[in-house]
ZADO-983021 format. One record per residue (C-alpha): residue number from 1; x, y, z. Coordinates in steps of 0.001 Angstrom, whole numbers, plus 500000, padded with zeros to 6 digits. Example, Ala and Ser with C-alpha at 12.3 -4.5 7.8 and 13.67 -1.06 7.14 Angstrom:
<lovexs>
   n      u      v      w
   1 512300 495500 507800
   2 513670 498940 507140
</lovexs>
This chain:
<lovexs>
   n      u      v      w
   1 481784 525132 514723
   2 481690 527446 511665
   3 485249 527904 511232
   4 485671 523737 510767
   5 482794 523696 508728
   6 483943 526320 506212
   7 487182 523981 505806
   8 484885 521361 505118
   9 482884 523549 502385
  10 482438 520001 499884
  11 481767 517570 502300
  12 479360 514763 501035
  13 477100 514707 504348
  14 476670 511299 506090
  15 473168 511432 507398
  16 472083 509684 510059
  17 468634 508230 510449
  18 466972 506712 513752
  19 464087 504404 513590
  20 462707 502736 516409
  21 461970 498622 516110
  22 460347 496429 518288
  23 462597 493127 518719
  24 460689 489798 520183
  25 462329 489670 524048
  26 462649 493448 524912
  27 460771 494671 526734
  28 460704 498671 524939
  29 462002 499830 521412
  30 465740 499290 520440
  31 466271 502694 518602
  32 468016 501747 515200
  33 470797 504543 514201
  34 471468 503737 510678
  35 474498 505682 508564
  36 473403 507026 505025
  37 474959 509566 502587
  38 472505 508542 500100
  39 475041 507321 497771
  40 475623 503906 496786
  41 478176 501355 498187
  42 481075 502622 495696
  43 480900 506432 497565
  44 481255 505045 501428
  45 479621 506916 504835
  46 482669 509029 505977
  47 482789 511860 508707
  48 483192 515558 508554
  49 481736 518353 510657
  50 478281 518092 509703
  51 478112 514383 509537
  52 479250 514434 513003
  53 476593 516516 513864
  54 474107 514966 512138
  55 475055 511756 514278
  56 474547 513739 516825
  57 471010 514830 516543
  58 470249 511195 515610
  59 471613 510146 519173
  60 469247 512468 520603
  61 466262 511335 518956
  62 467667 507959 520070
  63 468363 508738 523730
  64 464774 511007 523329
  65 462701 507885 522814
  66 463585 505999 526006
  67 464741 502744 524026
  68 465830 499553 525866
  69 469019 499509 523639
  70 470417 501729 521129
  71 472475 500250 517664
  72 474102 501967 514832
  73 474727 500124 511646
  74 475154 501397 508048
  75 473712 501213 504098
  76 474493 498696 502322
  77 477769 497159 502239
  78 479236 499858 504600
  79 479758 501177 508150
  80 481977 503759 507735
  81 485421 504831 506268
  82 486388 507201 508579
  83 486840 510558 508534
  84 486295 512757 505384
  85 489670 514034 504529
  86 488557 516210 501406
  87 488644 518980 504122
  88 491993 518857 505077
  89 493527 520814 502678
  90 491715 523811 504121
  91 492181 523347 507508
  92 494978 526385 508487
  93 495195 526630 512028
  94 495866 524264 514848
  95 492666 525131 516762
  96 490702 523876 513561
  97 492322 520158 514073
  98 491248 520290 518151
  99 488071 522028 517337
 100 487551 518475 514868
 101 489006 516249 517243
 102 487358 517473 520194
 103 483556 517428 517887
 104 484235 513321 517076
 105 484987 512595 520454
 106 482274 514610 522186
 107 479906 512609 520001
 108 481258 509054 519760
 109 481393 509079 523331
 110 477833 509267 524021
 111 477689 505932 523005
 112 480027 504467 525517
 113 479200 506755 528321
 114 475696 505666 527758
 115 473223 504057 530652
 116 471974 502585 527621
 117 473209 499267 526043
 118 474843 500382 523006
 119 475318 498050 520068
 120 477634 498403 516717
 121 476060 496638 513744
 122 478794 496088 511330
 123 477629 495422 508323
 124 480196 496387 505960
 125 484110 498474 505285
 126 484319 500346 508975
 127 487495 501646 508806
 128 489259 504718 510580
 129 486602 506545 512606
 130 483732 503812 511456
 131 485787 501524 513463
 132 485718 504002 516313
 133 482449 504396 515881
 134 482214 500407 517114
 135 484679 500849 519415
 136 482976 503499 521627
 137 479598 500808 521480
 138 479376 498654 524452
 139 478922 495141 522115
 140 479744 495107 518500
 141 478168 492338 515814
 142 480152 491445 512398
 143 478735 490277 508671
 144 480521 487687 507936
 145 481030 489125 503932
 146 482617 492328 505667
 147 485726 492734 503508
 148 487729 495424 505478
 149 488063 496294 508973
 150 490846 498718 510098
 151 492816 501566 511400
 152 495191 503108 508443
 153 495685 506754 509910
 154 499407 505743 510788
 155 499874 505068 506654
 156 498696 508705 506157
 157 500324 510428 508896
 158 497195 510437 511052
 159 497080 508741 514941
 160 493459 506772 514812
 161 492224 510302 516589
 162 488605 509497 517772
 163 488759 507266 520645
 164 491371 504723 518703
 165 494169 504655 520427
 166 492766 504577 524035
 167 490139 501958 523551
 168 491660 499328 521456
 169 494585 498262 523440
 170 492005 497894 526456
 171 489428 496166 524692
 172 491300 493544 522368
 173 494662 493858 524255
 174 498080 495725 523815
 175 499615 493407 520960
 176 496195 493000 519081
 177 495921 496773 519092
 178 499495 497335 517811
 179 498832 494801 514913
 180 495636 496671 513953
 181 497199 500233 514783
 182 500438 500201 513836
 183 501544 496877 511790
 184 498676 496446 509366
 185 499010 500751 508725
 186 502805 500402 507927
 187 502058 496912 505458
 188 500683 499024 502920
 189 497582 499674 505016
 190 496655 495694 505152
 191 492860 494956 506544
 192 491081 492194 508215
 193 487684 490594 507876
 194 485198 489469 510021
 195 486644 486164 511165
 196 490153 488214 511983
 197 487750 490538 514156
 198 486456 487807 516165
 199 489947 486508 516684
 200 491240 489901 517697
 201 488017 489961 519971
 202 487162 493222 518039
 203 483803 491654 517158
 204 481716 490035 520133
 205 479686 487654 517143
 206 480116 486764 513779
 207 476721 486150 511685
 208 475399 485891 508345
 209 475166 488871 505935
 210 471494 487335 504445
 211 469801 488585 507260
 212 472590 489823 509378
 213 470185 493080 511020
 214 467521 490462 512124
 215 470080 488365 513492
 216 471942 491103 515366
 217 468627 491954 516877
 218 467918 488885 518044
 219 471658 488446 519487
 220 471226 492050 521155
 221 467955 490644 523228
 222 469739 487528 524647
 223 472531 490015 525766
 224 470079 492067 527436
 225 468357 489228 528949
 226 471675 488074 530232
 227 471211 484702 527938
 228 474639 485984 525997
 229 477631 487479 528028
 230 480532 488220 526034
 231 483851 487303 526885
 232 486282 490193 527461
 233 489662 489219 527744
 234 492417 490103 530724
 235 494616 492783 529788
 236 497732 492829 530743
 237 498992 495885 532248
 238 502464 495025 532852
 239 504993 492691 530812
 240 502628 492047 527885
 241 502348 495786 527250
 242 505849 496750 527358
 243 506709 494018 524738
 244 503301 495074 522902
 245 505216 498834 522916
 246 508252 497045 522406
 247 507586 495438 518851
 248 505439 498705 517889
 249 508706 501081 518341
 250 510471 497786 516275
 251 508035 498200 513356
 252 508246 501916 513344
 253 511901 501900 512672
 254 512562 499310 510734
 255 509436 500780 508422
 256 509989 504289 508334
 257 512890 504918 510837
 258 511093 506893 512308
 259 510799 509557 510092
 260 507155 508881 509880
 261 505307 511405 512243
 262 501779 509498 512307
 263 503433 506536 513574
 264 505464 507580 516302
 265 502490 509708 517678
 266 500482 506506 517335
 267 502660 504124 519315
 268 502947 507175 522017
 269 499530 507232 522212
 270 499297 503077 522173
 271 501707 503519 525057
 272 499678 505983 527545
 273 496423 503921 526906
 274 498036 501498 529556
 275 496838 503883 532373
 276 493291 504758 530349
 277 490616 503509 532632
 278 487719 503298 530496
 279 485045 503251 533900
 280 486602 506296 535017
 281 485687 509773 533084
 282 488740 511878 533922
 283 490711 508886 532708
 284 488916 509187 529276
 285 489471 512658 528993
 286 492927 512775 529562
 287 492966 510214 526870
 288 491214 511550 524452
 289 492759 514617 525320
 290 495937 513804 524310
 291 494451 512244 521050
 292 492565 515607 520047
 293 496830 517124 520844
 294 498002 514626 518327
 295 495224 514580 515579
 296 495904 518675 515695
 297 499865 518590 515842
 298 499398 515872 512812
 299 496885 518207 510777
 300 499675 520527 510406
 301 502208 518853 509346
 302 503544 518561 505253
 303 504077 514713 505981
 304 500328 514352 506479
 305 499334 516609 503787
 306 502087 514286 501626
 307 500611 511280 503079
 308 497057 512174 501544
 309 498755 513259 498102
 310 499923 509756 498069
 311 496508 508270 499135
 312 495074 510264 496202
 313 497689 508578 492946
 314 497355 505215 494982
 315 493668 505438 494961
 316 492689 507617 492273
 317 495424 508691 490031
 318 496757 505034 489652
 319 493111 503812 488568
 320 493185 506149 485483
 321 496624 506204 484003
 322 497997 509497 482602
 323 498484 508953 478679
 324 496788 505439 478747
 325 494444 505376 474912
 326 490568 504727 475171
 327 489665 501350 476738
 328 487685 500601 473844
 329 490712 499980 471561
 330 491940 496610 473876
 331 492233 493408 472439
 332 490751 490713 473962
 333 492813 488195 475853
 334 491758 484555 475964
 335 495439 482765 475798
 336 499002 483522 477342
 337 502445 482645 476413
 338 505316 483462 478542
 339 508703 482574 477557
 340 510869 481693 480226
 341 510169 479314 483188
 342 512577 480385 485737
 343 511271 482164 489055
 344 510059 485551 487512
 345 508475 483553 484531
 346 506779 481068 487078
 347 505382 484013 489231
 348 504136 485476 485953
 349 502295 482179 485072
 350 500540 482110 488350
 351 499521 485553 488311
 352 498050 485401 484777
 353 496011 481970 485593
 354 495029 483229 488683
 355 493333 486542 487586
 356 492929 486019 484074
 357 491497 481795 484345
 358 492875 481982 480544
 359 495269 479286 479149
 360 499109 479620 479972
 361 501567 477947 478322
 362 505717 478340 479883
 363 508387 477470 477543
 364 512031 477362 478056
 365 515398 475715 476865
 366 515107 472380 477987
 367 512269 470370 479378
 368 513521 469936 483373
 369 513204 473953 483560
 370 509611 473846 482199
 371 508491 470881 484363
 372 510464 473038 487086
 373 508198 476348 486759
 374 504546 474256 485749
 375 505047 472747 489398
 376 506535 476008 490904
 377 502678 477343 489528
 378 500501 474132 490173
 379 502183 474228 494301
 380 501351 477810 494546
 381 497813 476782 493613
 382 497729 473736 496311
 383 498892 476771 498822
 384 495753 478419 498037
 385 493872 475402 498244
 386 495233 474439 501495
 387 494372 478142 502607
 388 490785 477950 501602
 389 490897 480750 498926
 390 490350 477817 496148
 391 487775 475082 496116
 392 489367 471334 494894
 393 487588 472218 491881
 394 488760 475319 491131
 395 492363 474551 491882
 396 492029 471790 489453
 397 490967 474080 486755
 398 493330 476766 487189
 399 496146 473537 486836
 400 494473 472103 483822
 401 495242 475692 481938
 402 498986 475820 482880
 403 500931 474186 480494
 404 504678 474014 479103
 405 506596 473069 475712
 406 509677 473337 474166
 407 508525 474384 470350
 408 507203 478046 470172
 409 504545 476780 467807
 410 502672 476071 471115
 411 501983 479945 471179
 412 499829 479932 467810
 413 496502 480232 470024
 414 497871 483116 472071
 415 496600 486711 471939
 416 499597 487768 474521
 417 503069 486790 474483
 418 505636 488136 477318
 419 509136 487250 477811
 420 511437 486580 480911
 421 514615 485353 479676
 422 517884 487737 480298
 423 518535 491323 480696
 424 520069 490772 477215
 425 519041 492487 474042
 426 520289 490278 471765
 427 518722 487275 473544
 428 515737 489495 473793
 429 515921 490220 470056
 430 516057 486628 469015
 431 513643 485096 471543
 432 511049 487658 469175
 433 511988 487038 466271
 434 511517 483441 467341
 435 508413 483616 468097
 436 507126 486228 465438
 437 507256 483046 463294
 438 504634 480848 465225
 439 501977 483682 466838
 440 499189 485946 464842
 441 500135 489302 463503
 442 497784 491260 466112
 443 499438 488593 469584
 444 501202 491181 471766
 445 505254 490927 472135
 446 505266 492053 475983
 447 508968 492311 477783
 448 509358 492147 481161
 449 512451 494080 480773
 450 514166 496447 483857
 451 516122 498859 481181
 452 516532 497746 477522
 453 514802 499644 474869
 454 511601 498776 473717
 455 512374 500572 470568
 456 515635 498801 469289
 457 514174 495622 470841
 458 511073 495473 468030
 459 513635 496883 465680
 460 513829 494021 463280
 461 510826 492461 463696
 462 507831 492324 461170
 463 505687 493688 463243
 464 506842 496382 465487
 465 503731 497934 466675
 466 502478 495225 468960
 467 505836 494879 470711
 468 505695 496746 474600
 469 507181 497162 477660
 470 505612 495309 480732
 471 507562 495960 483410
 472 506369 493854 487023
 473 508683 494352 490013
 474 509656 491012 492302
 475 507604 489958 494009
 476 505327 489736 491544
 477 502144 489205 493581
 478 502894 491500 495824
 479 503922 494919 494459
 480 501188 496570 492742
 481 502998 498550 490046
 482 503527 497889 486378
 483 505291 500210 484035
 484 504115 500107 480650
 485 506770 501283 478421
 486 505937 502419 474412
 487 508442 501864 472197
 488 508546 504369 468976
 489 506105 502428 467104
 490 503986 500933 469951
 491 500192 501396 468435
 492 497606 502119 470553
 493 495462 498905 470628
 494 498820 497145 471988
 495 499059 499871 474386
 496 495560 499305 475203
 497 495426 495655 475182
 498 498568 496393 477713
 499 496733 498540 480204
 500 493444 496568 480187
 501 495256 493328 481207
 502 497237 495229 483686
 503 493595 495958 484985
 504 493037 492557 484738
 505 496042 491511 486421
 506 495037 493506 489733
 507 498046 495745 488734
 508 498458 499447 488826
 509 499962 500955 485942
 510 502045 504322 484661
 511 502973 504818 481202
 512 506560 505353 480335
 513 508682 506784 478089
 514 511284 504542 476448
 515 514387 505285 478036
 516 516859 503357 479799
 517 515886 502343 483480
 518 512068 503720 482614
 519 511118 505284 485961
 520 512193 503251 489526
 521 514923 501124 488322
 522 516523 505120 486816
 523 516507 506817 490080
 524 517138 503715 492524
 525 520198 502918 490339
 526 521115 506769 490683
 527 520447 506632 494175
 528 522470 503417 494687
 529 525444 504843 492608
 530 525604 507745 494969
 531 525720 505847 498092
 532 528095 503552 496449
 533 530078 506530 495092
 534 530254 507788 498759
 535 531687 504524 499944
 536 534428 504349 497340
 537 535569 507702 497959
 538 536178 506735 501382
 539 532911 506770 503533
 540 532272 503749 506271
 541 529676 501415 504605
 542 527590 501972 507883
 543 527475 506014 507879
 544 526562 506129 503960
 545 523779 503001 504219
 546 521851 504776 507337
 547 522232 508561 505775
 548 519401 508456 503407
 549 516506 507078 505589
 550 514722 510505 505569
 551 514089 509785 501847
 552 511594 507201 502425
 553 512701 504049 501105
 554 511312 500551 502483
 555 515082 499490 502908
 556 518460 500467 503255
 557 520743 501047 500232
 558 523034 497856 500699
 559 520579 495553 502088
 560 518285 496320 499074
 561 521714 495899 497132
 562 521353 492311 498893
 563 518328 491904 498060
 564 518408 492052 493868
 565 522084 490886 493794
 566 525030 492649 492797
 567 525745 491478 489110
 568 521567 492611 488986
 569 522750 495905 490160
 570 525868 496038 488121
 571 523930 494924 484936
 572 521195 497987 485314
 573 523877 500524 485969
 574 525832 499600 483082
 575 523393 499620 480756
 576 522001 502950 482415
 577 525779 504451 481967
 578 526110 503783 478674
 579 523171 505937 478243
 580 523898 508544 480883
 581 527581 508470 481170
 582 527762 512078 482845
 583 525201 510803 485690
 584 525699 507157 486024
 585 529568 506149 486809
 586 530807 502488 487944
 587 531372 501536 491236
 588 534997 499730 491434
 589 533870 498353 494701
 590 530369 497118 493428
 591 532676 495495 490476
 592 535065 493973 493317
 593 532140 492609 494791
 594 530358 491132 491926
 595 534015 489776 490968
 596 533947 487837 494130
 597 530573 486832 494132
 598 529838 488007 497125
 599 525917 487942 497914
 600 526137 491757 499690
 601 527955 494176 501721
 602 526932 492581 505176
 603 527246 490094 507546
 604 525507 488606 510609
 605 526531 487213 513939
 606 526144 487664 517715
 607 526800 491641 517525
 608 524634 492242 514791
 609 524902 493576 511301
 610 528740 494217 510307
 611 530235 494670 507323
 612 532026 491661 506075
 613 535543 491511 506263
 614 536111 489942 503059
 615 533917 493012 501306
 616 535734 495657 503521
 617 539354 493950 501998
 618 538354 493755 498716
 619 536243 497396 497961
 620 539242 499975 497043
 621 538170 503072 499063
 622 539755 506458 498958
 623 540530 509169 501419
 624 537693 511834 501317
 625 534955 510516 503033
 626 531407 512387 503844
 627 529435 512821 506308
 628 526023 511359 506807
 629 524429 514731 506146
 630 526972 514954 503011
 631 525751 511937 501589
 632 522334 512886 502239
 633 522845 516371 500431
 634 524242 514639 497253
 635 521915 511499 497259
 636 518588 514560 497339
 637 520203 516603 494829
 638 520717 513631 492316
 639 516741 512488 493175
 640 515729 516399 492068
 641 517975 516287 489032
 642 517380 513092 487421
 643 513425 513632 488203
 644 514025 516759 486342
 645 515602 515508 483233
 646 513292 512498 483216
 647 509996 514912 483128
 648 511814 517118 480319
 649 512582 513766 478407
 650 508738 513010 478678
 651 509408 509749 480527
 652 506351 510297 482296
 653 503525 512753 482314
 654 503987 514788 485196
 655 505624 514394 488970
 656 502960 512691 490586
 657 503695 509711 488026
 658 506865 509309 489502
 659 505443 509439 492991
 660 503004 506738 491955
 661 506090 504739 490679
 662 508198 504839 494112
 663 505017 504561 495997
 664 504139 501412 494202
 665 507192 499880 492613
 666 509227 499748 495788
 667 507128 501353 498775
 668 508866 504918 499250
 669 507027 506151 502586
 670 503582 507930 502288
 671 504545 511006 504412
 672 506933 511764 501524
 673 504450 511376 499163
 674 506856 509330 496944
 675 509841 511938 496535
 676 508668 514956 495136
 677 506816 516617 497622
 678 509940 515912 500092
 679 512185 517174 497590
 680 510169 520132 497470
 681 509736 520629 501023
 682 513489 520270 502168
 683 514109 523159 499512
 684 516238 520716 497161
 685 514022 521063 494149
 686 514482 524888 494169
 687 517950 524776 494703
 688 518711 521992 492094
 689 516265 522708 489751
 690 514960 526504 490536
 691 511320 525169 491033
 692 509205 522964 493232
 693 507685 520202 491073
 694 504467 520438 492730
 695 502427 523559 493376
 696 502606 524770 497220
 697 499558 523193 498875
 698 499079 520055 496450
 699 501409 517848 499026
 700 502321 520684 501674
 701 500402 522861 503976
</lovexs>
């Protein structure tokens, strides 16, 4: 045990306290195991060595007194998050990760190999070993407020390594345990609540957070007076759990392509629980056996060390922007003007009324196209409505405060302006001079621009210093990230005022330099033009779109070429070639196919994807084509060299801002940690570049 617990050296120790209570209708004390690392709700119970062992002696005093029943619950607001993975970084040997595995196991399962009734009292976030903390318990209650319930260790690059895998599947089912396990993980580590729970048949009951302990206690006596039995559902054993296995290989691949080691461990894992008998002990240990294997292989691994350097910008890094100026210098902003009332300006409206409840007024070019995004905003509202996430009430106030017009003069109340109109900087230019005419001196000029200069964009204007870049990526309410782009004479209460409604908004955001293409749209457009480049020198569309899946990204090259459009993609690499014309070249086939307006590079019928013959006729190719390890070489070696150049340009502040950009802005895979830490671990960074960007050991083991 002291080798683990020297790794652990700065754990925050979850205590464990037991307490026994007398509940009317039990005959005996139920001894009351409650979770407490004496912090408050913000700093949440989490596991490491001597937590464990703490939980441990608690059990014993437990078990000690003889109780009728034994429950665990939690402080305030919280079960537990899980393991403490502050440790990890120290951990250097294999035998460390069994020696940890084989310490949560040894004492989570004295709850469920207990003579003893055992009861889970969720009261609050249980995710990652909290959850298995309920798991091993033979009943488990649920607080109806509980926000988040789940297993994300397949995100990191983790299997859910105390009991998890093994008891899920056989206690909600084999495609209720690959939804928690696998799907929610690999959806940017979506949770569930309470009322999920009792659907998945996770949670046995469902009762009110007011006096949810009192209530639990009285729920556990009519279970042990037989009053309340349970329902536990049939699991199926045979066809169910080879389709359950089935769509969890499906998700794996079409998520990471299986490049993600977490995952594929996890479904493995999923799939052996089929023959875990949880009455029989040698069953169990062969289980949990195989668990402490993975959690240990996993430990080791640079993919999990990447997938908590991603963890840490997502949860930390991105919540205190690099380069952002005091807080304290923000402008306050009580009305909203967004010019433009297409699809990106309509999903801008909603999100602004939605989290900021301020006034939003849409304006456009004729009135049909307002009328067109006001209702595109006030149906989105009904859909909450409908949902249950908005009262009648407070739907009808949010659509009372959206609002269109065709004079700009309607923008004279607003403190915040942004645009959506086209990728064009002289339509840019005049749409702000426009409007510098009818709004305050001190209202912010936001763009929502992909690539145009901030700088030559407030060029002309009277005001330059209030004009900034506010870049949101599509779908607007559903990717976190935000680029905030200074121009040259961006002051910094507009930058502020820009970083505190991005707070506002629910949106994470990196500061960027102003050059062309900022940070994602630069190296996706670089990445693209390789992979195009590849084709049009003679490579099957096929062999160049699947030889770059190692780096991470969400989708494939041409189906995320689908997916923004082709005169999108044209646009951004023009305008990124006329400022890079040694890096960024033109695709003659991506012109062919924007010529033709064709929608992409595919199409779809009985045998699948194929390429389209018209698209295959019409893209010139050569007579030198590469390899899919050729096309990964060159695609790698254009990632470190552009990331380079960008970090001596001072687009961002250091590498983990363009990690936080990838991660964010278009989902590149945890166990990369962005790109970076992949770049440095394949040895590309030292070979492009002659240096890692990160530090061995910040993203590596």
């Amino acid at each position: 045990m002291t080798d683990i617990a020297t790794a652990f050296a700065d754990e925050v120790v979850t205590n464990a306290h037991t307490k026994l209570v007398s509940v009317p209708g039990i005959e005996g004390p139920v001894a009351l195991v409650t979770l407490d690392n004496g912090l408050d709700h913000t700093k949440p119970n989490s596991f490491g060595p001597r937590g464990l062992l703490a939980f441990d002696a608690a059990l014993d005093a437990a078990f000690a007194a003889n109780p009728a029943a034994i429950a665990v619950t939690g402080k305030p607001f919280i079960f537990a998050a899980g393991a403490d993975l502050k440790g990890v970084p120290a951990i250097t040997t294999r035998e460390q990760g069994l020696e940890l595995g084989h310490l949560g196991h040894k004492v989570f399962r004295r709850l469920r190999d207990s003579s003893v009734p055992t009861f889970a009292f969720v009261n609050g976030l249980a995710l990652g070993g909290g959850l298995e903390v309920g798991l091993h318990c033979h009943y488990r209650t649920c607080a109806d407020n509980v926000p988040a319930l789940g297993l994300p260790e397949a995100m990191l690059g983790l299997v859910p390594g105390w009991g998890g895998t093994q008891l899920l599947p056989n206690i909600v089912g084999p495609s209720n345990a690959v939804t928690i396990a696998v799907e929610n993980p690999l959806n940017n580590g979506r949770t569930f609540g309470a009322a999920q729970a009792a659907k998945f048949g996770l949670a046995d009951a469902v009762l009110g957070s007011a006096d949810f302990l009192e209530q639990s206690l009285a729920w556990a006596a009519k279970v042990l007076a037989g009053e309340i039995v349970p329902a536990r559902p049939e699991i199926d054993r045979g066809a169910g759990w080879d389709e359950a296995i089935a769509r969890a290989k499906a998700i794996v691949a079409g998520k990471t392509r299986n490049n993600a080691p977490g995952a594929v461990r996890t479904v493995e894992l999923l799939e052996l629980a089929r023959t875990t008998d949880l009455s029989d002990p040698a069953s169990l240990d062969a289980g949990f056996a195989a668990e402490d294997d993975a959690l240990a292989d996993l430990l080791m691994t640079d993919e999990l060390r990447a997938g908590l350097y991603a963890f840490d910008l997502v949860n930390r890094r991105a919540k205190r922007p690099a380069g952002a100026p005091d807080k304290s210098l923000a402008r306050k902003v009580s009305g909203v003007g967004i010019v433009g009332a297409g699809l990106m300006a309509s999903q801008l409206a909603m999100l602004f009324v939605k989290q900021l409840k301020v006034p939003v007024i849409l304006t456009d070019i004729d009135q049909d196209r307002i009328d067109k995004g006001v209702g595109y905003v006030h149906a989105e509202i009904d859909k909450l409505q409908g949902k249950g996430r908005l009262s009648p009430d407070g739907a009808n106030r949010l659509k009372a405060l959206v609002t269109g017009s065709l004079d700009k003069a309607a923008f004279a109340k607003t403190d915040f302006v942004i645009e959506a109109v086209f990728e064009n900087m002289d339509v840019k230019k005049k749409v702000f001079a426009e409007l510098e005419e009818h709004i305050a001196p001190e209202t912010i000029l936001a763009t929502n621009t992909s690539s145009l200069s901030i700088t030559e964009m407030a060029a002309d204007l009277k005001h330059p210093e209030r004009v900034v870049g506010f870049h949101f990526f599509n779908p607007v309410a559903v990717l976190p990230l935000l680029e905030i782009i200074k121009g040259e004479k961006t002051d910094d209460a507009t930058l502020a005022t820009a970083f505190a409604t991005a707070r506002s908004l629910r949106k994470s955001a990196v500061l960027c330099g102003d050059k062309a293409g900022f940070v994602f749209n630069r190296l996706v457009t670089r990445t693209l033009g390789e992979v195009m480049a590849a084709v049009d020198e003679g490579t099957p569309f096929d062999v160049a779109d699947n030889a770059i899946a190692e780096l991470g990204m969400p989708m494939s090259p041409f189906t995320l070429l689908a997916l923004v459009g082709p005169a999108v993609a044209l646009h951004t690499g023009e305008t990124l070639q006329a400022s890079y014309p040694d890096r960024f070249t033109s695709s003659p086939g991506l012109e062919a196919l924007v010529e033709a307006r064709k929608p992409g590079v595919w199409t779809y019928g009985p045998e699948g994807q194929v390429v389209d013959p018209e698209v295959a006729a019409l893209w010139p190719q050569g007579d030198s084509p590469s390899t899919s390890g050729q096309v990964l070489e060159r695609t790698r070696r254009a990632f470190a060299e552009e990331i380079r150049i960008m970090l001596d340009e001072g687009v961002v502040a250091a590498p983990e801002d363009i990690d936080l950009c990838l991660i964010l802005g278009g989902g590149f895979g945890f166990w990369n940690g962005g790109i970076t830490p992949y770049l440095d671990r394949t040895g590309t960074s030292e070979a492009v570049n002659g240096a890692r960007f990160l530090a061995p050991g910040v993203a590596s083991v």
